[in-house]
PDB file with one MODEL, atoms N, CA, C and O in Angstrom:
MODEL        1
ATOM      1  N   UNK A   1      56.118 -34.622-105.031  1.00  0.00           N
ATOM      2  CA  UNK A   1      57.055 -35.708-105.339  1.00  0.00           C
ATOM      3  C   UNK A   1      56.307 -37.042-105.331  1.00  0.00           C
ATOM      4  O   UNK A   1      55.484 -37.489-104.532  1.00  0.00           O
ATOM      5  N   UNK A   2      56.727 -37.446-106.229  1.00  0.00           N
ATOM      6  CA  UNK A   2      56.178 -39.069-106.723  1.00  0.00           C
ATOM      7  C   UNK A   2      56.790 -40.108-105.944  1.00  0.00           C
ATOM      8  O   UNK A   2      58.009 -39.941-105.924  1.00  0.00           O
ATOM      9  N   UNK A   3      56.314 -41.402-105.109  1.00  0.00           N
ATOM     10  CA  UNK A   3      56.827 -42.077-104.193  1.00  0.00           C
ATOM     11  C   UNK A   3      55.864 -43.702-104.779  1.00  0.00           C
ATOM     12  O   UNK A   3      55.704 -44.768-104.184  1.00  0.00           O
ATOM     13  N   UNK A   4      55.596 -43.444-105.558  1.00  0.00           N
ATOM     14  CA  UNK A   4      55.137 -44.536-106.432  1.00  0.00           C
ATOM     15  C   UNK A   4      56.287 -45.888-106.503  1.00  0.00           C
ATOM     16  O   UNK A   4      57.252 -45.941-107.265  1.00  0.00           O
ATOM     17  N   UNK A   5      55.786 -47.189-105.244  1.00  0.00           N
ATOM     18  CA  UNK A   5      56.709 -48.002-105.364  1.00  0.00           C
ATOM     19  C   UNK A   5      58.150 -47.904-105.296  1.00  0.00           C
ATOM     20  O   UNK A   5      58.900 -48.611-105.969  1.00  0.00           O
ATOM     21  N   UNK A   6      58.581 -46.900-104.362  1.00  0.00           N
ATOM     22  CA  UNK A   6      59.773 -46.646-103.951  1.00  0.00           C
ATOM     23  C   UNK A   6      60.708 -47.377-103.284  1.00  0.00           C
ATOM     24  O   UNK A   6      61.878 -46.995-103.255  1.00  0.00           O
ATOM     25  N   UNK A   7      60.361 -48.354-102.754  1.00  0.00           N
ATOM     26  CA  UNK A   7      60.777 -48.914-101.439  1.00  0.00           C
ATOM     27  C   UNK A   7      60.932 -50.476-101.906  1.00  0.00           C
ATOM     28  O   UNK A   7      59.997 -51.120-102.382  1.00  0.00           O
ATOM     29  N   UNK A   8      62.361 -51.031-101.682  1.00  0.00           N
ATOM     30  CA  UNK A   8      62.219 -52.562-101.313  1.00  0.00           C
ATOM     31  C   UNK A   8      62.376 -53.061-100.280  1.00  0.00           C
ATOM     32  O   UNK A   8      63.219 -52.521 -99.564  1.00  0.00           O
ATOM     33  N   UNK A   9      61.940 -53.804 -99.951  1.00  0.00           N
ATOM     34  CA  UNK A   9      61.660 -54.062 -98.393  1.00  0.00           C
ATOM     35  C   UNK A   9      62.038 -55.813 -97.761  1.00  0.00           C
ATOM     36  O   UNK A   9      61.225 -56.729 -97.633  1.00  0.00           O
ATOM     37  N   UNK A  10      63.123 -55.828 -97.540  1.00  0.00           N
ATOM     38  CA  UNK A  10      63.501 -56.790 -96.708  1.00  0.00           C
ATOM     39  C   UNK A  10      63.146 -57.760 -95.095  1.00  0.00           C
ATOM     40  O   UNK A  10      64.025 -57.795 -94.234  1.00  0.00           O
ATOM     41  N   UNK A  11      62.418 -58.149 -94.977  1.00  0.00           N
ATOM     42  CA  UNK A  11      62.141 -59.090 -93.624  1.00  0.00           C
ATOM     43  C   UNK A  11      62.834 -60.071 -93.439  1.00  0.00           C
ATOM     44  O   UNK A  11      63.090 -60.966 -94.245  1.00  0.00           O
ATOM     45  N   UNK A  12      63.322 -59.907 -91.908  1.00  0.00           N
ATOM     46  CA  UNK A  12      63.759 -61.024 -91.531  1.00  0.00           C
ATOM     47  C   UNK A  12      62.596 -61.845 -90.321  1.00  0.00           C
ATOM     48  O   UNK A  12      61.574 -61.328 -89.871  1.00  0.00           O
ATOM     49  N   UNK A  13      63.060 -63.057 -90.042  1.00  0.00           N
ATOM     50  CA  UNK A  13      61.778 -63.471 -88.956  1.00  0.00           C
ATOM     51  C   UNK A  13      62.460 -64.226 -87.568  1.00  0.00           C
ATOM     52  O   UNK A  13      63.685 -64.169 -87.684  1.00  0.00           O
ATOM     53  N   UNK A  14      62.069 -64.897 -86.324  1.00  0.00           N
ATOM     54  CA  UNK A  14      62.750 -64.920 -85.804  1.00  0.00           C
ATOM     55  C   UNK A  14      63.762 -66.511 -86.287  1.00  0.00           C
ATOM     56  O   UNK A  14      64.904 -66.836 -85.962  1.00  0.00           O
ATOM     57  N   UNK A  15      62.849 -67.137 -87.073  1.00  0.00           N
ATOM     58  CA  UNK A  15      64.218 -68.529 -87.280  1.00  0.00           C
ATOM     59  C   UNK A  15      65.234 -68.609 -88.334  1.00  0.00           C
ATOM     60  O   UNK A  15      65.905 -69.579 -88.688  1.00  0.00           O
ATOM     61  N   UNK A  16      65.215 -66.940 -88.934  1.00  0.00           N
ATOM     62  CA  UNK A  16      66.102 -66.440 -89.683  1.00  0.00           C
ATOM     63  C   UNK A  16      66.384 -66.642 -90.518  1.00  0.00           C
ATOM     64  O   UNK A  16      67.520 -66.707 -90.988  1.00  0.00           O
ATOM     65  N   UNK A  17      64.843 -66.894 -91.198  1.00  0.00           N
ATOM     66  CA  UNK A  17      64.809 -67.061 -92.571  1.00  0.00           C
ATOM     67  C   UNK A  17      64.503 -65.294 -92.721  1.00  0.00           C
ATOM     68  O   UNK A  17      64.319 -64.594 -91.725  1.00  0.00           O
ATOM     69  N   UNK A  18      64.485 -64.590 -94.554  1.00  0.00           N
ATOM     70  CA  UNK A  18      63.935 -63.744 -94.541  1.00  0.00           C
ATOM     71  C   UNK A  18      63.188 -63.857 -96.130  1.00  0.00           C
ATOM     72  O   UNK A  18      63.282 -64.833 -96.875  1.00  0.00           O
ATOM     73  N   UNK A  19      62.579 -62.833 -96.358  1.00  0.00           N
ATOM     74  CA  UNK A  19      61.747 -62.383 -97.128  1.00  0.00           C
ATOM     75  C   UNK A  19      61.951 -61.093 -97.853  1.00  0.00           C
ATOM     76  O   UNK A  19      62.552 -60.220 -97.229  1.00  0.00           O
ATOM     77  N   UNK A  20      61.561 -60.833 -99.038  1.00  0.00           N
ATOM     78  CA  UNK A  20      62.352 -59.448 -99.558  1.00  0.00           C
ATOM     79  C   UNK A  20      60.476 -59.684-100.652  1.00  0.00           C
ATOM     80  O   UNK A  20      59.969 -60.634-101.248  1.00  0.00           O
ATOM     81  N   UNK A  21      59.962 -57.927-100.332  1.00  0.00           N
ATOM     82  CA  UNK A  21      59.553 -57.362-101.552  1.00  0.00           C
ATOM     83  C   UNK A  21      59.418 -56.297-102.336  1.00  0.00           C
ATOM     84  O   UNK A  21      59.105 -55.244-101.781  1.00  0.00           O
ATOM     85  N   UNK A  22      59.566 -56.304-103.424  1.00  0.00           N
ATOM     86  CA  UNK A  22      60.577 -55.574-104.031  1.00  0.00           C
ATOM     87  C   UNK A  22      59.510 -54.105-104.504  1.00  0.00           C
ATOM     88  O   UNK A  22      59.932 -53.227-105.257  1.00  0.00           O
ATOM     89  N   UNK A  23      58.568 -54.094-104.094  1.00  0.00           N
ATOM     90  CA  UNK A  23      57.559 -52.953-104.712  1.00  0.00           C
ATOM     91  C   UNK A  23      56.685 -52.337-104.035  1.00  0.00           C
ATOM     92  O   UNK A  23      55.468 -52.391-104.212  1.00  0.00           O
ATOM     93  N   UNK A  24      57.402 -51.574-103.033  1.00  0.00           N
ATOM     94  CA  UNK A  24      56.107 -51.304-101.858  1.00  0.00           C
ATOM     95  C   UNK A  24      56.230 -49.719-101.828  1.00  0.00           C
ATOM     96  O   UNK A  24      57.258 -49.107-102.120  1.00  0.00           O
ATOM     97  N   UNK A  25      54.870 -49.071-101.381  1.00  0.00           N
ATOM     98  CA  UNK A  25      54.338 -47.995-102.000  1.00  0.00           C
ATOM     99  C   UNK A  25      54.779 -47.482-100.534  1.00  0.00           C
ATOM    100  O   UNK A  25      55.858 -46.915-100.356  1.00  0.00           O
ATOM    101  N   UNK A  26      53.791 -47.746 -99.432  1.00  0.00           N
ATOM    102  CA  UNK A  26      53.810 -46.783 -98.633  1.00  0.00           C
ATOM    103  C   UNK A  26      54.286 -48.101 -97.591  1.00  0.00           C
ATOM    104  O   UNK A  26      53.737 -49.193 -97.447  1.00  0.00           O
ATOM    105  N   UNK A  27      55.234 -47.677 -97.087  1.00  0.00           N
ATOM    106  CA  UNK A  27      55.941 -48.169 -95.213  1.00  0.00           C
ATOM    107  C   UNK A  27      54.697 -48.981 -94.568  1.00  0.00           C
ATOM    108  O   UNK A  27      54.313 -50.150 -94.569  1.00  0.00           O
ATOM    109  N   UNK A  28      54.268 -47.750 -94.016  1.00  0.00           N
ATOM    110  CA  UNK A  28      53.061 -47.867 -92.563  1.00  0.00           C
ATOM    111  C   UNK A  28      52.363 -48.863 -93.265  1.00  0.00           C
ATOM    112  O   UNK A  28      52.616 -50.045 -93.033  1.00  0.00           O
ATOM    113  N   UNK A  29      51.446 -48.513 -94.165  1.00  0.00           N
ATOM    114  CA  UNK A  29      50.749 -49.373 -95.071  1.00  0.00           C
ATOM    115  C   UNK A  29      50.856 -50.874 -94.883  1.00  0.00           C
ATOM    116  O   UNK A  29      50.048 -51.667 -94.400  1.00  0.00           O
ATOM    117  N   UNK A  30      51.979 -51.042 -95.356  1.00  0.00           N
ATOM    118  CA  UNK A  30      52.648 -52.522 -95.768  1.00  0.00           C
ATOM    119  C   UNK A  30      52.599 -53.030 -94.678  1.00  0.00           C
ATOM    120  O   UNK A  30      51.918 -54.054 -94.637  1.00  0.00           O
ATOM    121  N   UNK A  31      53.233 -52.597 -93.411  1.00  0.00           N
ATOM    122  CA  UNK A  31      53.349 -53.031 -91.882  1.00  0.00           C
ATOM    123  C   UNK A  31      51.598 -53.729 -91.627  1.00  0.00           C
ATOM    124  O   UNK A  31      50.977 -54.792 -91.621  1.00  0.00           O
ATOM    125  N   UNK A  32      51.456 -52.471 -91.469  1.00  0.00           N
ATOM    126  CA  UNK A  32      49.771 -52.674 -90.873  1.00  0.00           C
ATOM    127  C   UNK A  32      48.914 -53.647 -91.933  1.00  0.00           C
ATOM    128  O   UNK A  32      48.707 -54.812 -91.592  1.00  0.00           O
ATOM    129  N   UNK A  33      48.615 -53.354 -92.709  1.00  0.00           N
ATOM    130  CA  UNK A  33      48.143 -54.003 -93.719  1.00  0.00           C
ATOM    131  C   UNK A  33      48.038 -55.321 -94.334  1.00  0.00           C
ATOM    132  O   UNK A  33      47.075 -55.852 -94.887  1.00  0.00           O
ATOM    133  N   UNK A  34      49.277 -55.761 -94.116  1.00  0.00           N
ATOM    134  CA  UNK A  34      50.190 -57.099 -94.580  1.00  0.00           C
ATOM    135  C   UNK A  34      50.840 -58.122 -93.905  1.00  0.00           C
ATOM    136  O   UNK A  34      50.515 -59.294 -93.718  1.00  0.00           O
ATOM    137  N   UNK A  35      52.229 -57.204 -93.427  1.00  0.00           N
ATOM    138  CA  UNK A  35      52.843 -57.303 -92.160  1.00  0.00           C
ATOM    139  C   UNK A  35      51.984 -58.230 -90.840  1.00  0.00           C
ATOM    140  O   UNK A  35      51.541 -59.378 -90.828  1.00  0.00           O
ATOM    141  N   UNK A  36      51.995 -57.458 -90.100  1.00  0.00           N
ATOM    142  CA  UNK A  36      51.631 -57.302 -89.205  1.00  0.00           C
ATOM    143  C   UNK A  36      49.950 -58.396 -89.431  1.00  0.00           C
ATOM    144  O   UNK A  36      49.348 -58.576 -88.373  1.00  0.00           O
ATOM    145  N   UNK A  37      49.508 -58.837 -90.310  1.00  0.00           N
ATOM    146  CA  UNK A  37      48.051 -59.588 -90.360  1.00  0.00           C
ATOM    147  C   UNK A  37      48.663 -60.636 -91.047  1.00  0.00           C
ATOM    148  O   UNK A  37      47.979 -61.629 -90.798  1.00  0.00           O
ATOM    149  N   UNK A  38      49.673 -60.972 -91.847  1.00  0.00           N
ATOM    150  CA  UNK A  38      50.105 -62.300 -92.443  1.00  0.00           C
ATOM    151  C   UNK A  38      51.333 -62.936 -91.990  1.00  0.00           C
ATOM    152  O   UNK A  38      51.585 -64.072 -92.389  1.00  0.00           O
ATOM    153  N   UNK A  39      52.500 -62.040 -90.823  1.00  0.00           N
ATOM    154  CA  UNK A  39      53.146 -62.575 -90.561  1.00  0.00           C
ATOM    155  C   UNK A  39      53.477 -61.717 -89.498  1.00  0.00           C
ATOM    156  O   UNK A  39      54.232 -60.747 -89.564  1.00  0.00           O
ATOM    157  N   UNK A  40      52.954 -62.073 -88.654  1.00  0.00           N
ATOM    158  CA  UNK A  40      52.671 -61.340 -86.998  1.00  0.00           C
ATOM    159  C   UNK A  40      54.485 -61.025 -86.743  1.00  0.00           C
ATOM    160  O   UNK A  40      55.158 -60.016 -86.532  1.00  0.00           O
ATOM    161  N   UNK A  41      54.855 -62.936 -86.948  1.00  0.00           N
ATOM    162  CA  UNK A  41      55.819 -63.274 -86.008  1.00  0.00           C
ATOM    163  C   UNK A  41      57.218 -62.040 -86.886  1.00  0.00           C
ATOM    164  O   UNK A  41      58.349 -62.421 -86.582  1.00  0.00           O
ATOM    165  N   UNK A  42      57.222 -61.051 -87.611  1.00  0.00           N
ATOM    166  CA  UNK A  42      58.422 -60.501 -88.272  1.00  0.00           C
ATOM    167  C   UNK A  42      59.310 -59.940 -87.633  1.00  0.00           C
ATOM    168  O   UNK A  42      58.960 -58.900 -87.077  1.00  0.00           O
ATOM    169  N   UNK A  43      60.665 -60.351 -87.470  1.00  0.00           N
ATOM    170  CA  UNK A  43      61.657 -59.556 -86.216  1.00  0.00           C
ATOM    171  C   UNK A  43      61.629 -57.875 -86.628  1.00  0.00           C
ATOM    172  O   UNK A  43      61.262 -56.942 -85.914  1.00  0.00           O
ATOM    173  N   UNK A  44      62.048 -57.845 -87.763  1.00  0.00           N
ATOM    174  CA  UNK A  44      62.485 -56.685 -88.571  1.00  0.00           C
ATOM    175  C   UNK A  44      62.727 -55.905 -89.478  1.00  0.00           C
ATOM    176  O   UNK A  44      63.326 -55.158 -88.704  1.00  0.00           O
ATOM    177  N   UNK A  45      62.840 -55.194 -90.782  1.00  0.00           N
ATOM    178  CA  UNK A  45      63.025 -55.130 -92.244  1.00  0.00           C
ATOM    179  C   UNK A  45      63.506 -54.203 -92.002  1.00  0.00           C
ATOM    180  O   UNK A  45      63.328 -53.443 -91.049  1.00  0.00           O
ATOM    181  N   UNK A  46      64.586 -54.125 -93.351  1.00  0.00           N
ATOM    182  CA  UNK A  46      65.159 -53.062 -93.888  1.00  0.00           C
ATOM    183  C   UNK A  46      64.586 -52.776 -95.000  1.00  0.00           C
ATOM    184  O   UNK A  46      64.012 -53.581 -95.734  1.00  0.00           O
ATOM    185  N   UNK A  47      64.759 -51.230 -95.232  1.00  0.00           N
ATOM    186  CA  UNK A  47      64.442 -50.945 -96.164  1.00  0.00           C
ATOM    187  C   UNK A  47      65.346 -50.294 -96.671  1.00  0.00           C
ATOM    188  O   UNK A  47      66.334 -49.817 -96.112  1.00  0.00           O
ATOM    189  N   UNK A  48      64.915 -50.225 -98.233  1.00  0.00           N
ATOM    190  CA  UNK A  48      65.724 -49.639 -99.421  1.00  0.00           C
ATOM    191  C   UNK A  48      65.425 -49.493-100.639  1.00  0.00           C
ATOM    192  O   UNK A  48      64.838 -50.222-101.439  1.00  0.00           O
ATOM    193  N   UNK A  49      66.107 -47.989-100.748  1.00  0.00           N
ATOM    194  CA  UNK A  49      65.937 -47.424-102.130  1.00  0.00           C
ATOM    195  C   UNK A  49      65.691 -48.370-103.384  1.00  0.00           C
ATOM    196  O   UNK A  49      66.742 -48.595-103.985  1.00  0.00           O
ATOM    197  N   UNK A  50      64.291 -49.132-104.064  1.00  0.00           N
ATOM    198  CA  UNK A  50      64.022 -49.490-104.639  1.00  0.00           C
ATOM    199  C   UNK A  50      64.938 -49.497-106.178  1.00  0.00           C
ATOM    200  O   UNK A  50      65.211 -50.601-106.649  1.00  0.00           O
ATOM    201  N   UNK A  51      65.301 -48.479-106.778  1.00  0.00           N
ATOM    202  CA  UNK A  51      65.448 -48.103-107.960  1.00  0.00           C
ATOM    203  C   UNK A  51      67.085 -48.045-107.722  1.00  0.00           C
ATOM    204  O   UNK A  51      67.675 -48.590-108.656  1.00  0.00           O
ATOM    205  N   UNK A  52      67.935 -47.533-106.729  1.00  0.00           N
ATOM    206  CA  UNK A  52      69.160 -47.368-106.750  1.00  0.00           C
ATOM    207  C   UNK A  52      69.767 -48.043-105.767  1.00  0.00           C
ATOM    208  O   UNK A  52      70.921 -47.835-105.391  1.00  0.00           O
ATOM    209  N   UNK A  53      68.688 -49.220-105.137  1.00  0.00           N
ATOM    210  CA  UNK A  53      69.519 -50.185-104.379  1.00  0.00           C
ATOM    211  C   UNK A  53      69.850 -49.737-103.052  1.00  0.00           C
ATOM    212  O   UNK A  53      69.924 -50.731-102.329  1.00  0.00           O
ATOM    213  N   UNK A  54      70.076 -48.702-102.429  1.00  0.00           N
ATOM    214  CA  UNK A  54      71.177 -48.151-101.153  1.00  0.00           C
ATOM    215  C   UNK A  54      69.641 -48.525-100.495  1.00  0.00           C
ATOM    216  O   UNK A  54      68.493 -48.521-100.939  1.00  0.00           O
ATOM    217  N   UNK A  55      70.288 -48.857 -99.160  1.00  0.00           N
ATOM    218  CA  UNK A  55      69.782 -48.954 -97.494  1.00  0.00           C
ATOM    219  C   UNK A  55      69.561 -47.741 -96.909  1.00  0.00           C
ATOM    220  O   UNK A  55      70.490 -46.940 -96.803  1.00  0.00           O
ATOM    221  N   UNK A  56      68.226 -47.437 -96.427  1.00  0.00           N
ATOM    222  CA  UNK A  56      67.753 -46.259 -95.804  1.00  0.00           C
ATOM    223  C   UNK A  56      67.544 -46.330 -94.678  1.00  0.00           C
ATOM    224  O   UNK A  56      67.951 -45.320 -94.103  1.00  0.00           O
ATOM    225  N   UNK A  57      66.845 -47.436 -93.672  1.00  0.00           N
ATOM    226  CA  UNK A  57      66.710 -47.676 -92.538  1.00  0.00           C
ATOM    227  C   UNK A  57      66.195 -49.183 -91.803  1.00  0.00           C
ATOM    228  O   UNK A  57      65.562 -49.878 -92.598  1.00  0.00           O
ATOM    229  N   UNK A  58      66.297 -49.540 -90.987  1.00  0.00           N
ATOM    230  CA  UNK A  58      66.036 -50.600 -90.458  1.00  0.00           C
ATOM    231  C   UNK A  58      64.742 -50.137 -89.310  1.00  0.00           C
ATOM    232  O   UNK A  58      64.767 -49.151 -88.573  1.00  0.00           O
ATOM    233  N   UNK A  59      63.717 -51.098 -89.412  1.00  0.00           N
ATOM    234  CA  UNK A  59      62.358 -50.532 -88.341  1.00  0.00           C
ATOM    235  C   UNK A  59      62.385 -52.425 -87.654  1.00  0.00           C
ATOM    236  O   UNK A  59      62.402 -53.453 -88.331  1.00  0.00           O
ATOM    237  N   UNK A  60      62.381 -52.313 -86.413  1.00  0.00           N
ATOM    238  CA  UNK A  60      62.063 -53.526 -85.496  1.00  0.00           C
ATOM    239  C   UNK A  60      60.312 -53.798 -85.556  1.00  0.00           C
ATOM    240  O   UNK A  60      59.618 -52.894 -86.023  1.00  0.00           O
ATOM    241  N   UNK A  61      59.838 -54.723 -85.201  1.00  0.00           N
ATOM    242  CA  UNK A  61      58.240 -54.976 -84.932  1.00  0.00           C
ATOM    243  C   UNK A  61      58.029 -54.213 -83.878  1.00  0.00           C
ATOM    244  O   UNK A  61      58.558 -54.344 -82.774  1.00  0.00           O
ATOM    245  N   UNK A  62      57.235 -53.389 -84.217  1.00  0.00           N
ATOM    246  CA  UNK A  62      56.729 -52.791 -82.594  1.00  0.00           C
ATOM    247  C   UNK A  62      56.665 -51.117 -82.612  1.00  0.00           C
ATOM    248  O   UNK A  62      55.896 -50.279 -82.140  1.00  0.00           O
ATOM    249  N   UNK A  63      58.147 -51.079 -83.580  1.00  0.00           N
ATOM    250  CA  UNK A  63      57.906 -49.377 -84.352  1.00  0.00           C
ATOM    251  C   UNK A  63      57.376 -48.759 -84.801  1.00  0.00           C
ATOM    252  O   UNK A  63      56.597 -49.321 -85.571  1.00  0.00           O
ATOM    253  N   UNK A  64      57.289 -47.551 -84.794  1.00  0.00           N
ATOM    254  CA  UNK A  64      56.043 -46.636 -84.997  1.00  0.00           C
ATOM    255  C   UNK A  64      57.083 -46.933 -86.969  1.00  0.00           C
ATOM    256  O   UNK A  64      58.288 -47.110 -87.150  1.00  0.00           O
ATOM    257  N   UNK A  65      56.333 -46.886 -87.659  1.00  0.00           N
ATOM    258  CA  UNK A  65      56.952 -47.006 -89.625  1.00  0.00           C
ATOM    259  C   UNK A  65      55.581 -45.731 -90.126  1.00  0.00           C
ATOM    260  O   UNK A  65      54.356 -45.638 -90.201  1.00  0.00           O
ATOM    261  N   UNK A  66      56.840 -44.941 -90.365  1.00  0.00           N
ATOM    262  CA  UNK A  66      56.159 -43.884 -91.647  1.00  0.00           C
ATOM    263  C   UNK A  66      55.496 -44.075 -92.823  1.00  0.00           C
ATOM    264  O   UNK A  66      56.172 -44.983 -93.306  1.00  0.00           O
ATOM    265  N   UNK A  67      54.778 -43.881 -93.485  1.00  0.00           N
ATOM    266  CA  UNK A  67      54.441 -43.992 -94.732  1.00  0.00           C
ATOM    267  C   UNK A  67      56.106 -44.064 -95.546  1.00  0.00           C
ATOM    268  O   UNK A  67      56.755 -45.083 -95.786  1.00  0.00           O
ATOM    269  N   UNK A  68      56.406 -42.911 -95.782  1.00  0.00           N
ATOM    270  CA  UNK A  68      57.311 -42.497 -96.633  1.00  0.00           C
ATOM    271  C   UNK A  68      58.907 -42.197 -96.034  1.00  0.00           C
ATOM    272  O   UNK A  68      58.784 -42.062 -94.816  1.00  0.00           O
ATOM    273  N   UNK A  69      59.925 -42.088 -96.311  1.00  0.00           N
ATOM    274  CA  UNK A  69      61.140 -41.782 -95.950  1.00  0.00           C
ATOM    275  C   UNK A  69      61.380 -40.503 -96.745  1.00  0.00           C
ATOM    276  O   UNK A  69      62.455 -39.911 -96.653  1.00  0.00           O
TER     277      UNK A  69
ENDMDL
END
C-alpha cells in the first residue's frame, strides 16, 4: 500500500496560534525531522486523512508518532 503524502497535519503551539501542512509522508519523520528541530515549542497536531479530509488522531509533544496510521 501506497502512503505517498497521506497525511495533513495540523499544529497547534502553546500561544495558540496553529499551523497546518498539508503534505506529509511519514508521521515520525516530520516530528523528528522538522518538528521537533524548527519548532521545539509544539503543544500538539492532529492529524488527517489528507485526500478525504476526516481526523485520525491527535499525538501531544513527547509521544512516541508512528510513521504511518
Amino acid at each position: 500500500m501506497s502512503h505517498k503524502n497521506d497525511y495533513s497535519v495540523i499544529v497547534f503551539f502553546p500561544d495558540g496560534r496553529a499551523k497546518k501542512w498539508q503534505f506529509v509522508h511519514g508521521l515520525n519523520k516530520f516530528v523528528e525531522s522538522f518538528l521537533d528541530k524548527h519548532h521545539s515549542d509544539w503543544k500538539y497536531m492532529n492529524v488527517y486523512n489528507r485526500r478525504e479530509g476526516t481526523y485520525l488522531k491527535r499525538f501531544y509533544n513527547g509521544n512516541i508518532v508512528p510513521d504511518f496510521l
